[in-house]
C-alpha positions, 0 to 999 in steps of 0.5 A: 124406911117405915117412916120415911116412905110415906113422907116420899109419897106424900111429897114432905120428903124428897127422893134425894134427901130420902137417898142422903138420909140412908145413907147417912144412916149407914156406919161411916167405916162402911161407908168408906168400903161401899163408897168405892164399889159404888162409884165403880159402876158405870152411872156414878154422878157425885152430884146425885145421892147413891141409889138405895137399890145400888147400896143394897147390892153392894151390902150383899155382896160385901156380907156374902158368906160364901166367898171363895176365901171362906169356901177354901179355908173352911173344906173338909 
């Protein structure tokens, strides 16, 4: 991402390449598993690269720590 936003203001690169270039940077086994959450929302269009804000939601919540089953297994 460094490298690849000034390139995006600079208008070497477009924002959907810079949207299929993270993505494709993402391991493909995770791919897979964010790939279903993300084309469960709402705005899905396959024709349009996933928006990096979207993917960095569903990261988060997919290494989320304080899932409930982690909460209940791991009490006192």
């Amino acid at each position: 991402m460094t490298m690849a936003t000034p390139l995006v203001n600079n208008a070497t690169l477009s924002d959907r390449h810079y949207k299929t270039l993270f993505w494709m940077g993402i391991p493909e086994d995770l791919q897979r598993i964010f790939e279903f959450r993300l084309q469960a929302g709402t705005t899905y269009n396959p024709r349009d690269p996933y928006d990096i804000e979207d993917i960095t939601k569903v990261a988060e919540r997919h290494f989320e720590h304080n899932k409930f089953t982690e909460m209940f297994f791991n009490a006192p």
